[in-house]
N, C-alpha and C positions, 0 to 999 in steps of 0.2 A: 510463499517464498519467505526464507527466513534470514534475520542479521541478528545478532548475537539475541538479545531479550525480544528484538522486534519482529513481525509478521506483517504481512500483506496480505489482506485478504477482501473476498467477494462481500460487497458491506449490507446487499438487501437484494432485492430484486430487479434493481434497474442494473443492465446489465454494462455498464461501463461506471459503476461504481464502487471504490475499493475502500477500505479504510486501512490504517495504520494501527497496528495494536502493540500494546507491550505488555510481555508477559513477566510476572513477580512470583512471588512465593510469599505465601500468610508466615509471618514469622511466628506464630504460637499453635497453628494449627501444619503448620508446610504444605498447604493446598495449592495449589498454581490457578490465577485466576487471569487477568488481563482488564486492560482498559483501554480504548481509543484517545490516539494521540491526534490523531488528523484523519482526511479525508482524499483521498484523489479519485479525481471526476475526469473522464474523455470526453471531449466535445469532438462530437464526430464531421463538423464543419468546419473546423481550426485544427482538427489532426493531431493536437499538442494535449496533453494534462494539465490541470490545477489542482494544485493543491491547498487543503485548508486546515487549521491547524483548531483544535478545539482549546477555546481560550489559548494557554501561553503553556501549554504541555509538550506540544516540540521542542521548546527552547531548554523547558523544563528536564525534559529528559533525556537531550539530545547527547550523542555519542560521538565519537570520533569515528568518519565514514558512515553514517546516517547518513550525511546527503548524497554519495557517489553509490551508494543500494538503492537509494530510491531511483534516482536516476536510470540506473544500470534498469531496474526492474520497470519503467517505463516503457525502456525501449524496447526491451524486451514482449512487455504487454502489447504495445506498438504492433511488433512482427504478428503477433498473434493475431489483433484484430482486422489487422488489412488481409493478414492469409482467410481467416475466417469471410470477410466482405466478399472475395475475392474467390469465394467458392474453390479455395486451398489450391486454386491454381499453382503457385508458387512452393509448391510443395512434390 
């Protein structure tokens, strides 16, 4: 899921774990490359996300409406993983 330069994505193998990336352009070569901004984790016993920022690059790069996307795409991941628990019941 995407906001303007940023993305949400699947960050390894553990499966409630996302990262944050932003995406740039090489100004001399114009290749689009990316870097992680933070981390958001599901704890599947608190129901809720954390989020972690790597060093001070959220702040760094942060945007107006960055934090109502992440939010938004929470909850959204949210619906996903209790439909998924939940043997798509709800579906």
């Amino acid at each position: 899921m995407n906001f303007k330069d940023f993305e949400v994505r699947r960050a390894s193998e553990e499966k409630y774990r996302f990262e944050l990336v932003k995406w740039q352009a090489d100004t001399f070569t114009h290749n689009r490359y990316c870097f992680t901004v933070g981390f958001l984790t599901y704890d599947t016993d608190a129901g809720t996300f954390g989020f972690e920022s790597v060093g001070l690059r959220y702040m760094e790069h942060y945007q107006e409406g960055l934090n109502d996307f992440i939010l938004r795409w929470c909850e959204l991941e949210k619906l996903i993983i209790d439909a998924e628990e939940n043997d798509n019941d709800e579906f």
